[in-house]
N, C-alpha and C positions, 0 to 999 in steps of 0.2 A: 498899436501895431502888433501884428500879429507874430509871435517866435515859436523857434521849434529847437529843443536840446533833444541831445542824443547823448545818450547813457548804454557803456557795459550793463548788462543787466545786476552785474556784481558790483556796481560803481553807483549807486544811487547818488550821491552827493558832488560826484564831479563828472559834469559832461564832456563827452568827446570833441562837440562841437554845440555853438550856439549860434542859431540863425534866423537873422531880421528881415528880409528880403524874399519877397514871395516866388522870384524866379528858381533859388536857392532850395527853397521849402519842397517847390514841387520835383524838382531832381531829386532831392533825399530820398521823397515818400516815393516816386515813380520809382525808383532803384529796389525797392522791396515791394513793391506791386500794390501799392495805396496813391489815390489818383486826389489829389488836392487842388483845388477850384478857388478865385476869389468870384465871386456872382453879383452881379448887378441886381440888387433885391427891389420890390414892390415899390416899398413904402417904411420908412424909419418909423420902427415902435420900440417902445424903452420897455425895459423889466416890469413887469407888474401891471401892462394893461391887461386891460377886461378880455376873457377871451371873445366877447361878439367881436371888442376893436380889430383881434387878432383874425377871426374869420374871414371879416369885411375886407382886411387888408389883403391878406393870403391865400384867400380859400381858392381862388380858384386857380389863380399862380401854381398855387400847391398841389392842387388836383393834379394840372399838368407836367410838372415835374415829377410826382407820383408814378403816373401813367407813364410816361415816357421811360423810367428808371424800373419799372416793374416793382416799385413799393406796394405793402399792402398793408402797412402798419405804421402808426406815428405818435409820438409820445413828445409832448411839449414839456417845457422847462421855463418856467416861465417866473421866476423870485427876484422879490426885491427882499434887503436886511431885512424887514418886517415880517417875512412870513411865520405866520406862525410854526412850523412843521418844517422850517428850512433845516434843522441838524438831522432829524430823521430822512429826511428826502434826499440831505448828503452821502449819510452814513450809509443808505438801500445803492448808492454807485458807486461805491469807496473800493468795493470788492473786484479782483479783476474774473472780468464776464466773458464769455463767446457766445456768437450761433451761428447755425449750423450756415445759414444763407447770410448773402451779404446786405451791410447795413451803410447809412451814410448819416453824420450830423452837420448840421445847418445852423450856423454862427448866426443870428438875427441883430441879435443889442446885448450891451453887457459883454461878459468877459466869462471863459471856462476853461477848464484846462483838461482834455482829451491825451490820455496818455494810452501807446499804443507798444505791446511785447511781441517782438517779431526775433526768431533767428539769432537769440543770445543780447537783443539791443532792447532798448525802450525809447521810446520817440515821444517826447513831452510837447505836446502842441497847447498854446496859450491863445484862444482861438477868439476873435470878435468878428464884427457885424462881416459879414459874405461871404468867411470862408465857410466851403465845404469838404468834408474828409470822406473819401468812400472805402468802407472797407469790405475787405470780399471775405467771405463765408470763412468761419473757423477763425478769424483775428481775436484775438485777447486783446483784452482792454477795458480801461477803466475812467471814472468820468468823474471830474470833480467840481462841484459847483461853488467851494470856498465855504471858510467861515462865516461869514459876510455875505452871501451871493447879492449879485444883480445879476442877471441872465436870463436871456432870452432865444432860449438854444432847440432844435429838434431830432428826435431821433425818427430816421425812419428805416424799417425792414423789410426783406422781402421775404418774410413771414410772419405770420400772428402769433409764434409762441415768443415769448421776452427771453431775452438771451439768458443762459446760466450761468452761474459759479463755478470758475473753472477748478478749484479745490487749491489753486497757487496763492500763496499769501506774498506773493511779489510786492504788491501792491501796500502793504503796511511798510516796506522798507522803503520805500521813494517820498520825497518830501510834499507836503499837501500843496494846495494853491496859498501864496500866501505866506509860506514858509521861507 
């Protein structure tokens, strides 16, 4: 089940609110101008298939949501506990990021936790299989795929450059996934 806490930015450890209920979720994120979706996906793929499985399944699903959203960039997520490279691949999203154009992730399989700084708040979304999160140009935010990951999540942008380091270390103060 997918949840969302809301957090003072000064308040890491105890949320304002905690919310199970996807009618709930999307009033929050609509109220600060993030448009949250659950989506009736392709095809159920777990963590750690092969990317052909993944193409076959998605590719063209994808294209079209691409096209239709004015994406032009996507970047997969795709770990089970095994990965070899799974703490470094954590540690490269642990930082909280922006860009300039807006971005959306896509909950596939597995489980991640998409944490978003808006306006003094932080919105902790615990995200699995059909949600999607959009967020528009300039959002801070930071993405965490767990100790442990299983995930199989996507980022897509409507730009090719990969979001930056916003220089806030907000994000070492909020608790990891898991935690």
């Amino acid at each position: 089940m997918s949840s969302l806490s809301v957090h003072l930015n000064t308040s890491p450890e105890l949320p304002n609110k905690v919310l199970n209920h996807a009618d709930d979720i999307v009033s929050t994120l609509a109220a600060v101008g993030i448009d949250y979706r659950r989506l009736e996906l392709p095809q159920a793929l777990r963590p750690g298939c092969e990317d052909s499985e993944f193409d076959a399944a998605y590719g063209l699903w994808l294209q079209a949501l691409m096209g239709e959203q004015g994406y032009v960039r996507q970047e997969l997520f795709n770990l089970q506990r095994n990965h070899p490279q799974k703490l470094e691949l954590r540690a490269r999203h642990l930082d909280e990021q922006v860009q300039a154009k807006a971005s959306a992730w896509l909950f596939i399989g597995g489980f991640a936790q998409l944490n978003v700084h808006l306006d003094g708040y932080v919105y902790v979304l615990q995200g699995e299989r059909g949600d999607l999160l959009t967020l528009p140009g300039g959002t801070r935010h930071w993405f965490d795929l767990g100790e442990e990951p299983h995930v199989l999540a996507l980022r897509l942008s409507q730009q090719e450059e990969a979001p930056e380091r916003s220089g806030d270390d907000i994000a070492s103060r909020f608790p990891r996934l898991g935690e």
